[in-house]
N, C-alpha and C positions, 0 to 999 in steps of 0.2 A: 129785637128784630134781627134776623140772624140769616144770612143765605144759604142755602140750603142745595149743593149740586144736584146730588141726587133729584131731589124733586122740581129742580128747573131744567135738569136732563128728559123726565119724563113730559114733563107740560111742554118742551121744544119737540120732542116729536109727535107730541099728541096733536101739537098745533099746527105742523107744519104736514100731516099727514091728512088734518081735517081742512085744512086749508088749502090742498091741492085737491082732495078730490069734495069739495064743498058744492063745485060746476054739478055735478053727477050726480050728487047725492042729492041735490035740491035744485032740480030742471030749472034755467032761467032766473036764478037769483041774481046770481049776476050782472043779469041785465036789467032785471027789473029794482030788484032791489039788493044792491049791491052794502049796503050797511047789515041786513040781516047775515051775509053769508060770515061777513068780518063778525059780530055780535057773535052767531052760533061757536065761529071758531075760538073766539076769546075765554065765551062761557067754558067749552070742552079743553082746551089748553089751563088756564088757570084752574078750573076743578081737577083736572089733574096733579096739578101741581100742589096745589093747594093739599090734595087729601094727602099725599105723602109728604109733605112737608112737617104733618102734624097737628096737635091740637089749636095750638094758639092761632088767634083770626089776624091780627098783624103778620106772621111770620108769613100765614097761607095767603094772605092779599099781596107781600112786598114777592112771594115768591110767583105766584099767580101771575103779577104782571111783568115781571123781567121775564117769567118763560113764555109768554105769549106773546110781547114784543120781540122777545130774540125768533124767537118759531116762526113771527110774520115775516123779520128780515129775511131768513135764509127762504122761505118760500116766495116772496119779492123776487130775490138773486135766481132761483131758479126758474121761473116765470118768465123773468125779464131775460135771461138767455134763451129758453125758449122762444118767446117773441121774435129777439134778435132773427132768430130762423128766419121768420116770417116778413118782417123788414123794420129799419131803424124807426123810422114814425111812428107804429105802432107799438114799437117799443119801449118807446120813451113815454109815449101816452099809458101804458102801464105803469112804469117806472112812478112816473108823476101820483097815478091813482094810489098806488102802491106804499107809496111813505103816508098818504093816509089812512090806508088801511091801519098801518101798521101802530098808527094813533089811536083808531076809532076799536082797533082789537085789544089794547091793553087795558083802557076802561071795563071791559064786559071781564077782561083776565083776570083785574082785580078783582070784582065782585063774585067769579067763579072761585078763586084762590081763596076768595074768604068764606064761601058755600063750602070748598070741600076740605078745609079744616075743622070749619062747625062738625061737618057730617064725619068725617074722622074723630073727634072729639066723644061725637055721641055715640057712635059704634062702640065704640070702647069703654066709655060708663054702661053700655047694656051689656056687654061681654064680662067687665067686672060685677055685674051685678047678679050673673045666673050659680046659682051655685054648684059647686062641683062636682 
């Protein structure tokens, strides 16, 4: 098991891209249900990660989940300054929500990280398999 920049460089902004605009992309999750928006992010950040990190399903799980924990922090940090705008109370009440997102996102990160190693895995036994 092995870290992999490159492919925790990709799954941090996969995460933190799908994670800021998660509000928009799926009306009221948020607020209604606020574990799917963190779930979908974790899935699309760790399957990132995960498929550039390569075949093996450890490497793509342990990378899966440091790039979609690190991806939920910085997208936390920029949230929570945003807030700040709006006032400290509500800020903090993100802040609070925010470190569990960033709990509830790396579960789904591993399980994506270890999806898109399989899926990179098997791309590439069909690709060695066609002949030339």
């Amino acid at each position: 098991m092995d870290f992999k920049a490159k492919a925790i460089a990709y799954g941090i902004v996969a995460t933190i891209i799908v994670g800021l605009l998660s509000g928009a992309g799926i009306p009221f999750t948020d607020m209604t249900l606020p574990v799917v928006g963190a779930g979908l992010t974790g899935i699309i950040g760790g399957l990132v990660a995960g498929y550039v990190s390569g075949t093996k399903l450890d490497d793509g799980a342990l990378n899966g989940g440091v790039a979609t924990a690190a991806g939920a922090i910085v997208a936390l940090v920029i949230l929570t300054i945003g807030g700040l705008l709006a006032g400290p109370v509500p800020a903090m009440g993100l802040f609070a929500f925010g470190v569990l997102f960033v709990v509830v996102a790396a579960i789904p990160g591993i399980v994506g990280g270890a999806l898109g190693s399989w899926l990179n895995g098997r791309s590439e036994r069909r690709a060695a398999a066609r002949p030339a």
